[in-house]
VMD Tcl script that draws the C-alpha trace (Angstrom):
set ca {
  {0.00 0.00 0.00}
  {1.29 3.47 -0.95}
  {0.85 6.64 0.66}
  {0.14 9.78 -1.80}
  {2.49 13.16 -0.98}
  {0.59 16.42 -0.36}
  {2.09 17.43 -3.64}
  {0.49 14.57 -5.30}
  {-3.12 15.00 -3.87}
  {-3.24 18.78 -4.48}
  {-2.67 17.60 -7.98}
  {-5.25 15.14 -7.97}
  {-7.54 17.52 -6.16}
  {-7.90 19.93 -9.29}
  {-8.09 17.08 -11.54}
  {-11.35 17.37 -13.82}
  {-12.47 14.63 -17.23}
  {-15.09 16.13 -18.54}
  {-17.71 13.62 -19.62}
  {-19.55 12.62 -23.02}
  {-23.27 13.28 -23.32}
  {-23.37 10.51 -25.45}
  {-22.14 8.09 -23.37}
  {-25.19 7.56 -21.56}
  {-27.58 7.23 -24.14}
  {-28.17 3.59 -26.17}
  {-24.96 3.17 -28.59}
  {-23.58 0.21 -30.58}
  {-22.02 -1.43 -33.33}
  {-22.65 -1.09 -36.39}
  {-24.68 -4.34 -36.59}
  {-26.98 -3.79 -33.46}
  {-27.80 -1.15 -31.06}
  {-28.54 -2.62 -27.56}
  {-31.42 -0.21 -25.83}
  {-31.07 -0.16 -22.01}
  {-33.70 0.75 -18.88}
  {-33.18 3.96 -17.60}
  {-31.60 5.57 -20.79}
  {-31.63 9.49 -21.29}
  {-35.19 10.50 -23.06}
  {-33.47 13.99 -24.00}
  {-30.49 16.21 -22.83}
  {-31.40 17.31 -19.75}
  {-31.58 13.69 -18.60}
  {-28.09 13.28 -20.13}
  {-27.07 15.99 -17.82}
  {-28.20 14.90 -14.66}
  {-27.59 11.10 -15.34}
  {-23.22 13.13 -15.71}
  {-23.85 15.53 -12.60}
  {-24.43 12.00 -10.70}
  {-21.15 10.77 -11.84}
  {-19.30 13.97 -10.50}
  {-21.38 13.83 -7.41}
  {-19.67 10.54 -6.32}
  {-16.42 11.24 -7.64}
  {-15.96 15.19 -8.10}
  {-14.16 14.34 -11.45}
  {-16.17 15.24 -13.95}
  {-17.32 19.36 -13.11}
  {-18.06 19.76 -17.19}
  {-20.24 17.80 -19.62}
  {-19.71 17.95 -23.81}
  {-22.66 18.43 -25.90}
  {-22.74 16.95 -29.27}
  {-25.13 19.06 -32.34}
  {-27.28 17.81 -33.26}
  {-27.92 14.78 -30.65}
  {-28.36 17.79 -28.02}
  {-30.29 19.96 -30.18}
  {-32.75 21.97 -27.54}
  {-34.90 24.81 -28.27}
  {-33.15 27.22 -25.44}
  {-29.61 26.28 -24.52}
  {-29.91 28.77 -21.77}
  {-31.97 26.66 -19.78}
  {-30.05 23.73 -20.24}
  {-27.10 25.58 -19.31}
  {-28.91 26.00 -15.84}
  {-30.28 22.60 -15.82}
  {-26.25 21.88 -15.79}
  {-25.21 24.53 -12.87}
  {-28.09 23.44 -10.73}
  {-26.70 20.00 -10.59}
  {-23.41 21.33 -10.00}
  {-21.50 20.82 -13.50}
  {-21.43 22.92 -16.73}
  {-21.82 22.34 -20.62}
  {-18.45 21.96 -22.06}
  {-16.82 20.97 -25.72}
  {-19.42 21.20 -28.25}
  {-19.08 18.29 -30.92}
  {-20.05 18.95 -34.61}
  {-21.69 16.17 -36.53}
  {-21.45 15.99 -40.46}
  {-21.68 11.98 -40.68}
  {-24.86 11.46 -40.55}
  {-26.20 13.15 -43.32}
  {-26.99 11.37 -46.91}
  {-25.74 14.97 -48.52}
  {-22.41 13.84 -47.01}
  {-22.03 10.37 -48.69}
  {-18.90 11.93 -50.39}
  {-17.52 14.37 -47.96}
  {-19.24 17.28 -46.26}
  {-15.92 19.96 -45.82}
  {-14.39 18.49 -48.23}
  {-17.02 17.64 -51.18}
  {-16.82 18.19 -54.65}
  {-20.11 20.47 -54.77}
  {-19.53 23.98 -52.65}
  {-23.52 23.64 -51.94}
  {-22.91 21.11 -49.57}
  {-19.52 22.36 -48.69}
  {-21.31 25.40 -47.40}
  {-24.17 22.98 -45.60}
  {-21.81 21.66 -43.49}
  {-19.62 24.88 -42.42}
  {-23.12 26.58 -41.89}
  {-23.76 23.87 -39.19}
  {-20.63 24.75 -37.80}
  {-21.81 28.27 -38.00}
  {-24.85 26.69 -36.09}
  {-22.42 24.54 -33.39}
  {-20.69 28.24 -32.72}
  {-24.20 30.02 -31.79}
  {-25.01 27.07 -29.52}
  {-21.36 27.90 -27.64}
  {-22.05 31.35 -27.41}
  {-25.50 29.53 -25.51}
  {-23.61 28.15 -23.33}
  {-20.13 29.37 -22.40}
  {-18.08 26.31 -24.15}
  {-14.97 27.41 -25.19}
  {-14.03 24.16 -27.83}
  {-15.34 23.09 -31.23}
  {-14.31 19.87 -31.70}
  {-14.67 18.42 -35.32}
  {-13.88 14.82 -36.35}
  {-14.75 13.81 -39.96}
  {-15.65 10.88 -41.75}
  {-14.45 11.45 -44.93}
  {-12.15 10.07 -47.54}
  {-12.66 7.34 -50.10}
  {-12.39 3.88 -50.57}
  {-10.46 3.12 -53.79}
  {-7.63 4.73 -55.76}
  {-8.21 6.89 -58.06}
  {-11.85 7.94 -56.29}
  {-10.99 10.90 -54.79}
  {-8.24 14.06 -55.92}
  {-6.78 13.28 -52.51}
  {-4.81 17.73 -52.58}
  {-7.55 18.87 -53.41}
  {-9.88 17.41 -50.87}
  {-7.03 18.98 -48.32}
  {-7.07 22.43 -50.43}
  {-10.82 22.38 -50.04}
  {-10.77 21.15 -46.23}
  {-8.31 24.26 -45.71}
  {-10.34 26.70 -46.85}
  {-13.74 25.18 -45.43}
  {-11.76 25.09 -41.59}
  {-10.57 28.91 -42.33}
  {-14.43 30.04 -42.92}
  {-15.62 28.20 -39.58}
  {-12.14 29.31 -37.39}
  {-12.82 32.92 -38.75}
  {-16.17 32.91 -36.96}
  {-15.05 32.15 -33.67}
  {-14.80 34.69 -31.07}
  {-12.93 35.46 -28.00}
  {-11.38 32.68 -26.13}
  {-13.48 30.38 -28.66}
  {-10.85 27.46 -29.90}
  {-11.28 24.94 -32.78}
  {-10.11 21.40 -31.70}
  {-9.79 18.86 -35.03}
  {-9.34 15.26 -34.29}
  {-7.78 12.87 -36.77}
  {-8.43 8.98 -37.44}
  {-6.88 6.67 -39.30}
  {-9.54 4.76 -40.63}
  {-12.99 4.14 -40.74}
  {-15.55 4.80 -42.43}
  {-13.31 5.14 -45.09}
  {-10.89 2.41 -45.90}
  {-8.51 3.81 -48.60}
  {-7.76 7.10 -47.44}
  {-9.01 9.42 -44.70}
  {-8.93 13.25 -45.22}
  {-7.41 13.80 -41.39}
  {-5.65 10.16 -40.69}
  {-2.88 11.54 -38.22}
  {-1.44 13.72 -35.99}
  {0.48 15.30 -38.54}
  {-2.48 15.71 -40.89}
  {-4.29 17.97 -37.97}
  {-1.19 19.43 -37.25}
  {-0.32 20.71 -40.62}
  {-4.32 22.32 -41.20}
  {-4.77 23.94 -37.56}
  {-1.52 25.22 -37.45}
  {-2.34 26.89 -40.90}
  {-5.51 28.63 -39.46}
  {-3.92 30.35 -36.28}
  {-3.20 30.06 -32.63}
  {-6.90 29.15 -31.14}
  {-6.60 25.83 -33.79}
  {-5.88 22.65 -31.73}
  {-4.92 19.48 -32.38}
  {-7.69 16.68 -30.42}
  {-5.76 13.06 -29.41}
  {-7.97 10.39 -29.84}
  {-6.29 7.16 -27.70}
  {-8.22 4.83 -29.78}
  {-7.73 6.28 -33.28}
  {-4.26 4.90 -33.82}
  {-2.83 1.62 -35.77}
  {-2.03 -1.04 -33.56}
  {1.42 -0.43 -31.93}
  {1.70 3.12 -32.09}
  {3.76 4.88 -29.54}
  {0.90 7.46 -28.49}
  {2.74 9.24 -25.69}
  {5.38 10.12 -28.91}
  {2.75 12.07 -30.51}
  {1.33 13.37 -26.78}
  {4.89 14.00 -26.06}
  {5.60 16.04 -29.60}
  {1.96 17.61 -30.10}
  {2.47 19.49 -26.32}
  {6.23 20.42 -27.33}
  {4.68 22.25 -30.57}
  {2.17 23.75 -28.26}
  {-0.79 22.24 -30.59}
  {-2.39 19.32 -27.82}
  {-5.38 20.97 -27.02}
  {-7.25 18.56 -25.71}
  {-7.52 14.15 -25.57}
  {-10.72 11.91 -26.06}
  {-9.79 8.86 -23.87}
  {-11.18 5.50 -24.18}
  {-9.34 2.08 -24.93}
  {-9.13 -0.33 -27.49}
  {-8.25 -3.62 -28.62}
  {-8.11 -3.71 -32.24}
  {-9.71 -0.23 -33.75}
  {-11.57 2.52 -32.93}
  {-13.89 0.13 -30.07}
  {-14.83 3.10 -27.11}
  {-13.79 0.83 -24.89}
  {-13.70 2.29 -20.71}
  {-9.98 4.07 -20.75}
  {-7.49 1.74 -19.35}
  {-9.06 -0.98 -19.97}
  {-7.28 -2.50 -23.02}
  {-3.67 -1.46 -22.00}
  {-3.72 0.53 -18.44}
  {0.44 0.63 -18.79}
  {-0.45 2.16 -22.10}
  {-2.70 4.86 -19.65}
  {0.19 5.16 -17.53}
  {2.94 5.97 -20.20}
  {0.51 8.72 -21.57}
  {-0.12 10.37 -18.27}
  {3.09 10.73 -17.37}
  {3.95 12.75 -20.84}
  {1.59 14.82 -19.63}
  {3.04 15.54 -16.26}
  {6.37 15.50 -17.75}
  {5.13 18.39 -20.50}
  {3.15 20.25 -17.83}
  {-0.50 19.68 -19.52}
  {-2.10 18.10 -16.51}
  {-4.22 20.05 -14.64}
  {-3.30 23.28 -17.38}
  {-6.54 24.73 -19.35}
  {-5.10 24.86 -22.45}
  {-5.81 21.31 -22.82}
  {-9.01 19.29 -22.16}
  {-9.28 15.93 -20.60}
  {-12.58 14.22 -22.05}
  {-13.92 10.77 -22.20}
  {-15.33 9.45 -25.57}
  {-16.53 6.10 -25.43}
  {-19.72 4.29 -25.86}
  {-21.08 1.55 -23.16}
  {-22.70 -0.78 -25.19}
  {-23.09 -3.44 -22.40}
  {-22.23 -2.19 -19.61}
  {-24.31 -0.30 -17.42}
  {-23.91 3.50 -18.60}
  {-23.22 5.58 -15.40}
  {-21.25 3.65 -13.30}
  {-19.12 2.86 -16.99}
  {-18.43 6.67 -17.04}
  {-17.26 6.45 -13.04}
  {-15.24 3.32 -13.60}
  {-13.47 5.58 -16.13}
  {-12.77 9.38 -14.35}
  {-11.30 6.37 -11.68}
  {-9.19 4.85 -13.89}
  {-7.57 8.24 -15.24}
  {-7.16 9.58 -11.63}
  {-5.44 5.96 -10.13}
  {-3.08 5.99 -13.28}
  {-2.39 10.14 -12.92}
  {-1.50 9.52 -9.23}
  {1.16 6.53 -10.20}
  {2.78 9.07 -12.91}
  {2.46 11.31 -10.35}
  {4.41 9.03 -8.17}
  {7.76 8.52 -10.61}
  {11.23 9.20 -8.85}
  {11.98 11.86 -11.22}
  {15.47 12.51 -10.18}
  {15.96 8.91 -10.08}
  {14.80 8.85 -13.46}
  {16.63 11.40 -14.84}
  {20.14 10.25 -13.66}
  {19.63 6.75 -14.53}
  {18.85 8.33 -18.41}
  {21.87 10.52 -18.40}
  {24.20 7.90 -17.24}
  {22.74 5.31 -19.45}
  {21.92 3.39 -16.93}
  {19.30 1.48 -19.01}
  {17.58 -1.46 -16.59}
  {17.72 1.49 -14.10}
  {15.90 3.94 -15.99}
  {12.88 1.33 -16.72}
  {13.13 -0.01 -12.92}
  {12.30 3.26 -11.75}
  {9.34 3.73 -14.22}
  {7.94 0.64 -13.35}
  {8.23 0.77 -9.66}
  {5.75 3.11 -10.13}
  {3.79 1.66 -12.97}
  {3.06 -1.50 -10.09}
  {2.59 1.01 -6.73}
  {-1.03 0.08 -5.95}
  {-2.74 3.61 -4.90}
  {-6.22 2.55 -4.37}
  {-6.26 2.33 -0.90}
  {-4.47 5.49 -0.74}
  {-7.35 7.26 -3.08}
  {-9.90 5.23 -0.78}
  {-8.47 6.99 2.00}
  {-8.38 10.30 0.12}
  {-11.83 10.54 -1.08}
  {-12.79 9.76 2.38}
  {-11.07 12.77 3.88}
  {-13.08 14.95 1.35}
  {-16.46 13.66 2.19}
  {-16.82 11.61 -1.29}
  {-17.74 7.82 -1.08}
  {-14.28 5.71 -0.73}
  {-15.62 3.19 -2.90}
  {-17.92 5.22 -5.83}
  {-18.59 2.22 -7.86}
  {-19.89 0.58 -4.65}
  {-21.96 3.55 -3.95}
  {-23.42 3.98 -7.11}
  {-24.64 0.44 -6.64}
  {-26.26 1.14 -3.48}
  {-27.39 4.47 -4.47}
  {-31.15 3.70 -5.92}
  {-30.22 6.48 -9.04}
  {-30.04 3.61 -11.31}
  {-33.35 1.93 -9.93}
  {-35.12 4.99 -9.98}
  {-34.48 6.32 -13.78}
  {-35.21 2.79 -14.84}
  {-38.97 3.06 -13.19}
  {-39.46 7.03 -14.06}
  {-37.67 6.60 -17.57}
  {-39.90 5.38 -20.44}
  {-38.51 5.17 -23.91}
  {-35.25 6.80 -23.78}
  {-32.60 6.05 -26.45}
  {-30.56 9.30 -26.45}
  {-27.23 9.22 -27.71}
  {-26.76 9.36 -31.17}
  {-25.90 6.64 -32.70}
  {-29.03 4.95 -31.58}
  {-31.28 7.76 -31.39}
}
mol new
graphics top color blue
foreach p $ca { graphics top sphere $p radius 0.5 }
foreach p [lrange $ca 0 end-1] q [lrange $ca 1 end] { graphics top cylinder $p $q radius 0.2 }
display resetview
């Protein structure tokens, strides 16, 4: 059993994931959609169904919205519906896959009329943050093609360049546009943002408030991800990550769960860059519980960030450090790995505790009657997206 420093629990202290509204609606594969009791009817339900999560673990203060899945007629009220429960509306997620106008492409199509459909309901995702405070637009896009010689693969990027300059130029204020890449999937031959260095190359071109968004599941197999953490926060383009875990693609699995070393290694770039706990970039979950029970899914997760921040937390530095100047190889990884293995949990336990919060929040989530009680006052409810 390990004991946490001060240092490391005023870190964990301001620690904050903000949450998915998605994730507790009904989601799926692409061959079935499993519909659970209790699931969101509308937004508002999303909200409170996130607030619970933060009330048992104070992790999760902010909840992202994604257009249209969220669409409401008055944003303002929702934005109170949020504060009244104690969290607020955060990154505001763009949608231009679900569309048959977007078959081809949506920034990047062939036809400017439905070039211009999909920046206006960007246009439209940018009134809905001046709504309600967010500060991100986050935009991940399914487009590419499928076979050589389908697709004028420069002059999709040309027109995906100029398409991201009309919606950046909107923004206003501290407003920030956040593009995430993807490898593969839905399209198979090429994707118009596949990398890091893809979304690095067009945000860089449209100014400072242009991010780059890390996807952890949106990688080949193998891929060194805390490289690209590492390199995106040197170039001062990270702006914020969408964790989850995988096994094979793009699955929204609970982060940690495929490769919690993999968690670790990732964390502690951030530590080492100075990104953790620093508002420039955004810790969000992005996954989809598609058998698992929603809510306490989301909690397992915020838990599974904040036990694998507190062992990065928890590396000998110094140690570190001299073994890698002296080349002391064995030592180096010895001193990572001590760490890696230091069991925290009771620690935490002990922790949340001391701050009034539930040591166990899985355990009293189970024992809470929330669940119970939106499955008898919930009728109907399919909310997410993907199943909606």
């Amino acid at each position: 059993m390990s004991s946490l420093t001060p240092e490391t629990l005023s870190e964990l202290e301001k620690q904050s994931i903000e949450l998915p509204s998605w994730a507790f609606g009904n989601s799926g594969t692409r061959f079935k959609v499993f519909g659970t009791a209790g699931t969101p009817r509308d937004p508002f339900e999303k909200i409170a169904d996130a607030a619970e999560v933060n009330r048992l673990t104070a992790l999760a203060p902010s909840v992202a919205l994604h257009i249209p899945w969220d669409l409401v007629d008055d944003f303002g009220a929702l934005r109170r519906h949020a504060e009244d429960l104690g969290v607020s509306l955060g990154t505001i997620n763009s949608n231009t896959f679900q569309d048959d106008d977007y078959k081809f492409g949506a920034l990047t199509h062939e036809d400017p009329r439905i070039r211009q459909k999909a920046i206006d309901h960007h246009f439209e995702c940018i009134d809905v943050m001046d709504a309600t405070g967010s500060r991100d637009l986050k935009i991940w896009l399914a487009e590419g093609s499928n076979y050589p010689g389908q697709a004028d693969l420069r002059g999709r990027q040309d027109r995906l360049h100029e398409s991201l300059q009309k919606i950046y130029d909107r923004l206003t204020g501290e407003q920030r546009l956040v593009l995430e890449y993807k490898f593969f999937e839905p399209a198979f031959y090429h994707t118009d943002v596949p990398d890091w260095g893809t979304s690095y190359a067009q945000v860089a071109a449209l100014g400072d408030r242009a991010m780059v968004c890390l996807d952890t599941g949106h990688h080949a197999p193998g891929t060194n991800i805390e490289f690209i953490v590492m390199q995106l926060m040197r170039l001062g383009k990270l702006g914020s990550f969408d964790f989850n875990s995988r096994f094979y693609a793009d699955d929204d699995l609970i982060v940690g769960a495929a490769d919690p070393f993999q968690l670790f290694r990732i964390l502690f770039e951030v530590i080492r860059g100075g990104a953790l706990n620093n508002p420039d970039v955004a810790f969000m979950l992005d996954q989809c519980h598609n058998v698992e029970n929603k809510i306490a899914g989301q909690i397992r997760s915020v838990l599974n960030v904040q036990e694998m921040t507190a062992r990065a937390l928890s590396v000998d530095t110094d140690a570190l450090r001299a073994a890698q100047v002296s080349g002391d190889v064995l030592g180096a990884n010895a001193v990572f790995m001590d760490a890696f293995y230091t069991d925290v949990r009771p620690a935490l336990a002990d922790w949340r505790e001391s701050r009034g919060l539930p040591r166990d929040p899985m355990a009293a989530f189970a024992a809470s009657g929330y669940q119970e009680k939106i499955e008898a006052d919930r009728v109907g409810g399919q909310q997410a997206g993907w199943g909606a």
